[in-house]
Backbone as JSON, one array per atom type, in Angstrom:
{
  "sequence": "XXXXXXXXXXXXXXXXXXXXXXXXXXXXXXXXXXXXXXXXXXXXXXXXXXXXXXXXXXXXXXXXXXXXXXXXXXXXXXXXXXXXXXXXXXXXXXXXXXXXXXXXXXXXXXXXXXXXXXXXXXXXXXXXXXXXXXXXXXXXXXXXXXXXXXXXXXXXXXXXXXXXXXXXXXXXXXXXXXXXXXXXXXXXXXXXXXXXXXXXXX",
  "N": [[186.62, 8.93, 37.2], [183.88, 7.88, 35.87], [180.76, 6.6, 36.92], [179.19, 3.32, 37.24], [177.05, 2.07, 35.01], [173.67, 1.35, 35.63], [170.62, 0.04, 34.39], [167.73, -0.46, 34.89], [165.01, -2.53, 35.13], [161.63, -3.34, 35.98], [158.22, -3.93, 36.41], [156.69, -3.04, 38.98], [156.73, 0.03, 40.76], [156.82, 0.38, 43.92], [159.31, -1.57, 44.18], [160.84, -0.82, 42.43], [161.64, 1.74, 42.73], [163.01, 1.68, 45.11], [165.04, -0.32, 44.89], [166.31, 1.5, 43.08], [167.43, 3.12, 44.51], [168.93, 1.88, 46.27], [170.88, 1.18, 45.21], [172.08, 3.25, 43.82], [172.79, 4.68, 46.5], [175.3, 3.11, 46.2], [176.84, 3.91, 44.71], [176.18, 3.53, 41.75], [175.02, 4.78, 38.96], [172.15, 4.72, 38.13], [169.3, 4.11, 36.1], [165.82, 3.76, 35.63], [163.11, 1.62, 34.51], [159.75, 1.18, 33.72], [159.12, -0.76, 31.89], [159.88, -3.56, 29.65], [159.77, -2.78, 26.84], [159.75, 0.33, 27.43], [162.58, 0.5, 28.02], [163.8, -0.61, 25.53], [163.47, 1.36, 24.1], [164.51, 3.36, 25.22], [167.43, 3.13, 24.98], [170.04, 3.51, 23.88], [172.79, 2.17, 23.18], [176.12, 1.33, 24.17], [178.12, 3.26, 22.7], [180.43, 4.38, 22.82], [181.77, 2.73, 24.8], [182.76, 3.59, 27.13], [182.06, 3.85, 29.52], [180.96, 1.46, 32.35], [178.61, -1.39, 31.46], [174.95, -2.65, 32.83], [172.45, -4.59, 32.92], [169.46, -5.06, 35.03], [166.79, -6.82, 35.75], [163.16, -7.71, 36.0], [161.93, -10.69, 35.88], [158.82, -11.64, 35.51], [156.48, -10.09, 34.02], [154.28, -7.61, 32.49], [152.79, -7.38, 28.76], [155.89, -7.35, 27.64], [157.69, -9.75, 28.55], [160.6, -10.85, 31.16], [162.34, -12.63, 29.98], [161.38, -12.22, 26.97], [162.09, -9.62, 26.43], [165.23, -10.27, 27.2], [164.89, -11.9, 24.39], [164.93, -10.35, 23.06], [166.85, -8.64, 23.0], [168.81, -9.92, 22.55], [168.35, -10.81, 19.87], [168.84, -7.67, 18.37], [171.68, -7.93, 18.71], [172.36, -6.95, 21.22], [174.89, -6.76, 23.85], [174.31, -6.94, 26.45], [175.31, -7.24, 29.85], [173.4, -9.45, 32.67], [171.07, -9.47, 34.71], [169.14, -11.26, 36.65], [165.98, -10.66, 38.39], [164.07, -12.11, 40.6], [161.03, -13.84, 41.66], [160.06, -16.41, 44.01], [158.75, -18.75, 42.57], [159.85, -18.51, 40.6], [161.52, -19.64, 39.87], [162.04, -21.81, 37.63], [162.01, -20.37, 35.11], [164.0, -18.71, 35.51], [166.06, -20.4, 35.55], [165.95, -21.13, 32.71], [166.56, -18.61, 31.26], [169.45, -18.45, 32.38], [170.57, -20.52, 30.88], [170.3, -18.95, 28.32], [172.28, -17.02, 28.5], [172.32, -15.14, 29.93], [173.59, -13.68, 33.23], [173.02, -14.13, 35.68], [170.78, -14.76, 38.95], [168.79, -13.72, 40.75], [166.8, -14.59, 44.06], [163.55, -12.55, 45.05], [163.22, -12.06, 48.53], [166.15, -10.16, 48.57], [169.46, -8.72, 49.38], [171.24, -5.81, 50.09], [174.04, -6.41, 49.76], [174.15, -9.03, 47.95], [173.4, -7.87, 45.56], [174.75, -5.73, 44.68], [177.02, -7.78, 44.61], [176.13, -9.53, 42.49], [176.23, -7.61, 40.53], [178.75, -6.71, 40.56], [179.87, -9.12, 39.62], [178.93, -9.76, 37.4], [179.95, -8.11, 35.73], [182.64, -8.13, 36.03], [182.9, -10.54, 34.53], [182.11, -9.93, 32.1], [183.85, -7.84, 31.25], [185.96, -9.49, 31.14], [185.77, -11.28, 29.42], [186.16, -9.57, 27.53], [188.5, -8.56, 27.16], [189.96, -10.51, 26.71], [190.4, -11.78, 28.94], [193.32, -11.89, 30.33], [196.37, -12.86, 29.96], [197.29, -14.97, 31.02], [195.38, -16.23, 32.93], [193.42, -16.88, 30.7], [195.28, -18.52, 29.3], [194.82, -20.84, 31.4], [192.36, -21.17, 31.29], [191.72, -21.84, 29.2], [192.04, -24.62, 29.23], [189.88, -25.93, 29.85], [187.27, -28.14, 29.24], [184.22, -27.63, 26.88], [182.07, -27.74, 28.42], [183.34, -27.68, 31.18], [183.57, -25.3, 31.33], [180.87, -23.99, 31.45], [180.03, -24.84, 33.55], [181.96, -23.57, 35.19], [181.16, -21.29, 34.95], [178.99, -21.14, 36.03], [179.42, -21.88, 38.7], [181.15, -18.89, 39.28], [178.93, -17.67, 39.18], [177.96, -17.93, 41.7], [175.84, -20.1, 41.96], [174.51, -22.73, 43.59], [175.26, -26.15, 42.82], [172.64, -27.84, 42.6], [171.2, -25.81, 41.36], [172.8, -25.59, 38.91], [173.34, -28.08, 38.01], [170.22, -28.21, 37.37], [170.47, -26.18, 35.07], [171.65, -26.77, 33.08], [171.04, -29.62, 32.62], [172.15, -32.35, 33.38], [172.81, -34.42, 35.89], [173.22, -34.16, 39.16], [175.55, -35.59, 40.6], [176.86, -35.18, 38.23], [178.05, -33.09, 37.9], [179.36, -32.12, 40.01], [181.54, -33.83, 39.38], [182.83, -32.48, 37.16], [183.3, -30.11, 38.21], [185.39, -31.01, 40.07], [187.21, -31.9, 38.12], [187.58, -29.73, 37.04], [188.84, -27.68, 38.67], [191.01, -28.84, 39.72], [192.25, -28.91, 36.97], [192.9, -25.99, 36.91], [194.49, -25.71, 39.18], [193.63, -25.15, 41.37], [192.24, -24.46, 44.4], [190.12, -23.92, 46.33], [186.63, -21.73, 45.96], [187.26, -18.82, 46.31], [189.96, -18.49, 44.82], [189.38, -19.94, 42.24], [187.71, -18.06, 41.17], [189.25, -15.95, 40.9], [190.94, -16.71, 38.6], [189.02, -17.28, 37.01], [187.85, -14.72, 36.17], [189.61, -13.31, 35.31], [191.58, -12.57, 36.66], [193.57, -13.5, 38.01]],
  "CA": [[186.13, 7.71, 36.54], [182.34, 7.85, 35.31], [180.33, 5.66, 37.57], [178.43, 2.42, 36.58], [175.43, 2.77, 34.68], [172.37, 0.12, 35.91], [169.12, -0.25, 33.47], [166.54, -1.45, 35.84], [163.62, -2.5, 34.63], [160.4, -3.56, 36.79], [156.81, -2.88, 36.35], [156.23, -2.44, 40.6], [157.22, 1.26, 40.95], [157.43, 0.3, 45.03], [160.24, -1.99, 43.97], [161.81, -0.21, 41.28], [162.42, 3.01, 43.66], [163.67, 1.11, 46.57], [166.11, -0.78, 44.13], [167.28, 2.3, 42.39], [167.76, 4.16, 45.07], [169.7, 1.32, 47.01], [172.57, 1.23, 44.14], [172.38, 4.71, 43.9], [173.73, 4.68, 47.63], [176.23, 2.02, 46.55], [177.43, 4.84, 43.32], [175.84, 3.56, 40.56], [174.42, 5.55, 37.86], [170.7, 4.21, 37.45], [168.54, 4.5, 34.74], [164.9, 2.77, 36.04], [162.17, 1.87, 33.85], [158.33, 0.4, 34.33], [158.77, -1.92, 31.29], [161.14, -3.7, 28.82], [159.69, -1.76, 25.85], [160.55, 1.5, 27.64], [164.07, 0.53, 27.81], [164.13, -0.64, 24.76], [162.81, 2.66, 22.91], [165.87, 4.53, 25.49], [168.31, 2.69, 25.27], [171.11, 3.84, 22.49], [173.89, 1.92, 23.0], [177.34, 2.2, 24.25], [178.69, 3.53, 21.75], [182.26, 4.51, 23.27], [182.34, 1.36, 25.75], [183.58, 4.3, 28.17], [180.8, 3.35, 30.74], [180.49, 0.19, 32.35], [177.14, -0.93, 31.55], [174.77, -3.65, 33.13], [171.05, -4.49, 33.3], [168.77, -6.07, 35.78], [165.34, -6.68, 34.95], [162.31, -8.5, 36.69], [161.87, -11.73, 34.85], [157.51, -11.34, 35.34], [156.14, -8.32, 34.06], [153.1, -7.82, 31.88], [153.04, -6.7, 27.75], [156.67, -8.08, 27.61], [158.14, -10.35, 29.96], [162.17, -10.27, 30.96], [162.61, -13.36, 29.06], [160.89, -11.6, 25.9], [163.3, -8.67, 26.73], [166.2, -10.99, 26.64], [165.5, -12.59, 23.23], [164.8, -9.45, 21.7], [167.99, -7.79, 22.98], [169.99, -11.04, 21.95], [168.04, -10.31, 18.23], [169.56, -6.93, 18.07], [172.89, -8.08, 18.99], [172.85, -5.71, 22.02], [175.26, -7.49, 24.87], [174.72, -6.37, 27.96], [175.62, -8.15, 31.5], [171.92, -9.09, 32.76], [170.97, -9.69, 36.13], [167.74, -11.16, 36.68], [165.04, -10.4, 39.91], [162.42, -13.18, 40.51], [159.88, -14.5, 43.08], [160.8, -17.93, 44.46], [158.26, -19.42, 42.25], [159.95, -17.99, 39.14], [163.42, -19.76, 39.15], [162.62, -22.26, 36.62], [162.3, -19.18, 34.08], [165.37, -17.93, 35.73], [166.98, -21.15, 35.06], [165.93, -20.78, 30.9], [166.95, -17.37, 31.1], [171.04, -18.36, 32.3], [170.82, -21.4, 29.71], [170.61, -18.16, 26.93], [173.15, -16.07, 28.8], [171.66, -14.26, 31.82], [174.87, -13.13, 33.99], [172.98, -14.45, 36.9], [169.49, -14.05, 39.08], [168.57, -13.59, 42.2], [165.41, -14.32, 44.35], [163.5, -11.7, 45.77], [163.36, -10.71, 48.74], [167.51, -10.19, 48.67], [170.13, -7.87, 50.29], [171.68, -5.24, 48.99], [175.22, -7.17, 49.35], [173.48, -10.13, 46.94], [172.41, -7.46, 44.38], [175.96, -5.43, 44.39], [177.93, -8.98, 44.4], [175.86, -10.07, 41.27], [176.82, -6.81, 39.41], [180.03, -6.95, 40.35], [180.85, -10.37, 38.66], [178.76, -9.63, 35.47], [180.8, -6.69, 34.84], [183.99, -8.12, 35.84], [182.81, -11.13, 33.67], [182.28, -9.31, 31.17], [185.36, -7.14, 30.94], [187.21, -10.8, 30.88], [185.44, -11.61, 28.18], [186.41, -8.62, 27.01], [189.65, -8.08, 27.27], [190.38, -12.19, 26.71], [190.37, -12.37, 30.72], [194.4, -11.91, 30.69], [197.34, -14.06, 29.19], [197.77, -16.68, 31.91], [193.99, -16.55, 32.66], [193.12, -17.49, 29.21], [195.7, -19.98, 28.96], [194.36, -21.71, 32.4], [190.85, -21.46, 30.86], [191.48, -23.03, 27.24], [192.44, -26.33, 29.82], [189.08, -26.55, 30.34], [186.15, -28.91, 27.94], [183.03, -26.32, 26.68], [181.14, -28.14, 29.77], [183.48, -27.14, 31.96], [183.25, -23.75, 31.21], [179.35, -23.5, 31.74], [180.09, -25.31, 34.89], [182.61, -22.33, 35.96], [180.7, -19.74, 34.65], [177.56, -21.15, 37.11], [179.63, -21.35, 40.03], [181.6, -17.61, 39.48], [177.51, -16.6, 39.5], [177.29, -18.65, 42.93], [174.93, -20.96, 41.89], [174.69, -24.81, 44.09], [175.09, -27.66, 42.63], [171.77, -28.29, 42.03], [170.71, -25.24, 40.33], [174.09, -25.75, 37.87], [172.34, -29.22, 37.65], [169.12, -28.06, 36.45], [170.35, -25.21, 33.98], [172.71, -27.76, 31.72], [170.49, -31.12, 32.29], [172.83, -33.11, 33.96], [172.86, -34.81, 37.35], [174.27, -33.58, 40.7], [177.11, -36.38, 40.51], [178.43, -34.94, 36.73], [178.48, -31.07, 38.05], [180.32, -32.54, 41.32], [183.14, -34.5, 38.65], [182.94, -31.33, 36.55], [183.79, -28.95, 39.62], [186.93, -31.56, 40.75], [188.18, -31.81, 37.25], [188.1, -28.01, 36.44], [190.05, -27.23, 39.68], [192.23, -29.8, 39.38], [193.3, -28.28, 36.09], [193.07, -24.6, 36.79], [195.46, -25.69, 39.84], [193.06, -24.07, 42.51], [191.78, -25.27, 45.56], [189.13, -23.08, 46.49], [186.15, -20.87, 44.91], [187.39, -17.81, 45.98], [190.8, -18.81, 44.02], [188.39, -20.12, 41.38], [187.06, -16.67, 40.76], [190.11, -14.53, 40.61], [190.81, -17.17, 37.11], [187.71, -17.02, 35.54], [187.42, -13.29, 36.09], [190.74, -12.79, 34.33], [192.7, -11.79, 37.8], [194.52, -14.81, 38.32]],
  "C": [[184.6, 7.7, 36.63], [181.91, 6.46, 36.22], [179.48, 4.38, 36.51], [177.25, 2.67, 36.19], [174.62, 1.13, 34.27], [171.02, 0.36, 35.02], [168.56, -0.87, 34.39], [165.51, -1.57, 35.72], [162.93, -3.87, 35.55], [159.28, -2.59, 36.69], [156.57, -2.22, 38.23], [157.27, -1.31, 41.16], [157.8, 1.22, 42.79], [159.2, 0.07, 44.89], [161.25, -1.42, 42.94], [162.3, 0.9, 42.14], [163.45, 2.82, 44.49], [164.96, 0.56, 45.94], [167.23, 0.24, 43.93], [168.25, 2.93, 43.53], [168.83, 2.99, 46.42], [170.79, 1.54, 46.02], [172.69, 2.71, 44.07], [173.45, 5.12, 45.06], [174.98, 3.62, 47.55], [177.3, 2.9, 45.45], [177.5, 4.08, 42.23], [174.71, 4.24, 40.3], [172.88, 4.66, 38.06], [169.88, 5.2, 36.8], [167.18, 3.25, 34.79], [163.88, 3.13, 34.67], [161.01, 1.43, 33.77], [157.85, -0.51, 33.21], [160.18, -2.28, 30.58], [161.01, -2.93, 27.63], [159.89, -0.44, 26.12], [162.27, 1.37, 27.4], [164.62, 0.82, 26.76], [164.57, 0.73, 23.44], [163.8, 3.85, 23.77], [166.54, 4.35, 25.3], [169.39, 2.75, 23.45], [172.15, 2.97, 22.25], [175.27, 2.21, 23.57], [178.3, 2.35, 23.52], [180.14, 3.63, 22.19], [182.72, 3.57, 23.84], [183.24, 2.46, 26.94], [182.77, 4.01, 29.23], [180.33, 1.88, 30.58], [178.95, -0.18, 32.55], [176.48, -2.17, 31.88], [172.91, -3.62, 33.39], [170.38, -5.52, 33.91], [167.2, -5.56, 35.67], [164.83, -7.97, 35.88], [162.21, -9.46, 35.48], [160.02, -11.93, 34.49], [156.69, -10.27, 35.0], [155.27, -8.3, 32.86], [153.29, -7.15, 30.36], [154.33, -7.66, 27.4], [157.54, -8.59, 28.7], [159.99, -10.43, 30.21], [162.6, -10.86, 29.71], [162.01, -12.86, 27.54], [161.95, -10.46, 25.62], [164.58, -9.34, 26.44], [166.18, -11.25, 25.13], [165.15, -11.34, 22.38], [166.15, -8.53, 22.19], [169.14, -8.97, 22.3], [169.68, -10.91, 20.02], [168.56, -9.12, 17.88], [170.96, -6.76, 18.66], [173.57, -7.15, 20.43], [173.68, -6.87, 23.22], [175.53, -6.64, 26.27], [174.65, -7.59, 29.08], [173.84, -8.25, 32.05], [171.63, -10.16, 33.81], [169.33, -10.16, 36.32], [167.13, -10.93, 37.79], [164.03, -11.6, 39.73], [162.03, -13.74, 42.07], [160.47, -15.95, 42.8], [160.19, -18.81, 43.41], [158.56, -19.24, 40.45], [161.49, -18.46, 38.56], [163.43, -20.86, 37.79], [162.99, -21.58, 35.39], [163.85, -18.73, 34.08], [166.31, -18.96, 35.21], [167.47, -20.84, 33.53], [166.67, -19.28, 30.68], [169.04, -17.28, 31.1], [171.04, -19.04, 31.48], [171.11, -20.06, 28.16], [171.7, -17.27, 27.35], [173.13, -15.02, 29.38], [173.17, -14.49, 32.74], [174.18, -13.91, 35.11], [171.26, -14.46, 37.1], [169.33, -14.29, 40.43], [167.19, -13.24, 42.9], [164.85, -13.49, 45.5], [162.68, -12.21, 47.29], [165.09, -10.93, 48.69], [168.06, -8.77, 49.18], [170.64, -7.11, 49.3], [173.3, -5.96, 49.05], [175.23, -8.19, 48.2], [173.67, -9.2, 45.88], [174.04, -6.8, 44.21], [177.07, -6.69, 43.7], [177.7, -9.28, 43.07], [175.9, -9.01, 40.15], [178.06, -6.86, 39.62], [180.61, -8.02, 39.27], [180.11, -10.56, 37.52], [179.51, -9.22, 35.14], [181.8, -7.35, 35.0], [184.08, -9.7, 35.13], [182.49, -10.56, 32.3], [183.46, -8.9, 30.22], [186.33, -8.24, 30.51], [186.96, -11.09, 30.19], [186.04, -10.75, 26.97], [187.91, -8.12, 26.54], [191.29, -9.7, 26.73], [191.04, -12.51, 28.11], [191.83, -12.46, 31.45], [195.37, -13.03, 30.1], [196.9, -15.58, 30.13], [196.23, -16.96, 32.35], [193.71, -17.32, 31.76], [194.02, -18.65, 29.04], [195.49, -21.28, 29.7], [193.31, -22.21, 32.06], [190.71, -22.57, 29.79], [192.02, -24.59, 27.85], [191.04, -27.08, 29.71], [187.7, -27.32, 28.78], [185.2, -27.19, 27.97], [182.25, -26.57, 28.17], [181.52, -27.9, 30.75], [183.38, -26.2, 32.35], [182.23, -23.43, 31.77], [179.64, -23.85, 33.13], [180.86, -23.91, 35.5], [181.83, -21.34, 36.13], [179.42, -19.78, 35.76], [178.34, -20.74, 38.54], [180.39, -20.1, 40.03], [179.97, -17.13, 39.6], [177.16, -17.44, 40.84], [176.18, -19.31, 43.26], [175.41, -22.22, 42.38], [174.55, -25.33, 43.29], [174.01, -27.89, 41.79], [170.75, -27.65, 41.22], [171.91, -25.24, 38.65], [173.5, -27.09, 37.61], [171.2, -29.36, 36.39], [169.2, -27.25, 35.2], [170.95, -26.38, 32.76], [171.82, -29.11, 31.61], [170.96, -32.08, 32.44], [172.75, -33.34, 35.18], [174.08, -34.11, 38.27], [175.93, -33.59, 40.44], [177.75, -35.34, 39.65], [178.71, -33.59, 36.85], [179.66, -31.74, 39.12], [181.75, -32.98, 40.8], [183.52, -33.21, 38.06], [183.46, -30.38, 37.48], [185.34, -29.52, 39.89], [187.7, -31.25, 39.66], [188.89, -30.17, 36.83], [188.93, -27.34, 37.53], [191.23, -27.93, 39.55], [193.19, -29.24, 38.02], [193.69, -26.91, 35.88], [194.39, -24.75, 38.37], [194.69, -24.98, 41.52], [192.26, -25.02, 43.42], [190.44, -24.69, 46.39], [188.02, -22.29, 45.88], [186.38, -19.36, 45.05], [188.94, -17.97, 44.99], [189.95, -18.97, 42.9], [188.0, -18.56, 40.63], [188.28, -16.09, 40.47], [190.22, -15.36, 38.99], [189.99, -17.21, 36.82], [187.34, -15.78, 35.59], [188.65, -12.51, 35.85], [191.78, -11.97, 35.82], [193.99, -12.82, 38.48], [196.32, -14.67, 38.04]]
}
């Protein structure tokens, strides 16, 4: 089985090595690059969908920035799983960035358990997307409003409360009703339960 293949794009060559070469030891494929217009000008496509494919990208970076990267991969329809990196002082970006459909983001400095975890549940969000997440999955899911959804989809990326708050524009309280109601109708009592249904394993 062909390993995972990571796009990692960051201009700070320290950080881009140290990255690669941590997933590398975890057996993924990487493919690093020192901008988003490099990527862009490698990056072919997966054409077969035989390789699972996922990209994490610094959200600050000079020429074009992640978020620039994002809306020009969302303009050529490319969908990849997309992981963001940012300095503490960079989450409201990160916020705008899940509002368009950022898999996740995570602030640096982080572990390599953090950085594995948050490819894991792109890809295996993905694939559910992909695959329509399983019969009884899918039929647990279509219980839920569109708002609940975003609400799931924040907490399967292990976002609090109050960053699921700030991405949608709603108060604490209406994520907190939103969280009871969507368990309540997926039947689950927990978020690791939680996760196996919205990641089509349920």
């Amino acid at each position: 089985m062909p390993a995972t293949r990571v796009y990692l794009v960051d201009d700070n060559d320290g950080f881009r090595d140290s990255t690669a070469w941590l997933l590398e030891t975890s057996g993924y494929e990487v493919l690093p690059f020192a901008s988003g217009a490099a990527f862009l000008a490698a990056y072919a496509g997966n054409r077969h969908g035989d390789v699972a494919e996922c990209l994490v990208s610094d959200i600050r970076m000079p020429e074009m920035s992640g978020l620039q990267l994002q809306d020009e991969l969302i303009r050529r329809g490319i969908h990849l799983p997309l992981v963001f990196v940012t300095a503490h002082g960079d989450v409201p970006l990160a916020v705008e960035a899940m509002r368009k459909g950022a898999s996740n983001f995570l602030e640096k400095p982080f572990s390599e358990e953090a950085l594995v975890g948050a490819l894991r549940t792109a890809l295996a969000r993905a694939r559910s997307r992909g695959n329509g997440g399983g019969a009884m999955a899918g039929e647990l899911l279509a219980r839920l409003s569109p708002r609940e959804r975003q609400v799931l989809d924040l907490v399967v990326a292990s976002k609090p409360n109050k960053i699921i708050a700030d991405i949608l524009g709603i108060s604490i309280k209406t994520v907190e009703l939103h969280r009871a109601n969507m368990m309540a109708k997926l039947g689950v009592r927990s978020v690791p339960e939680l996760m196996k249904v919205a990641l089509g394993h349920g």
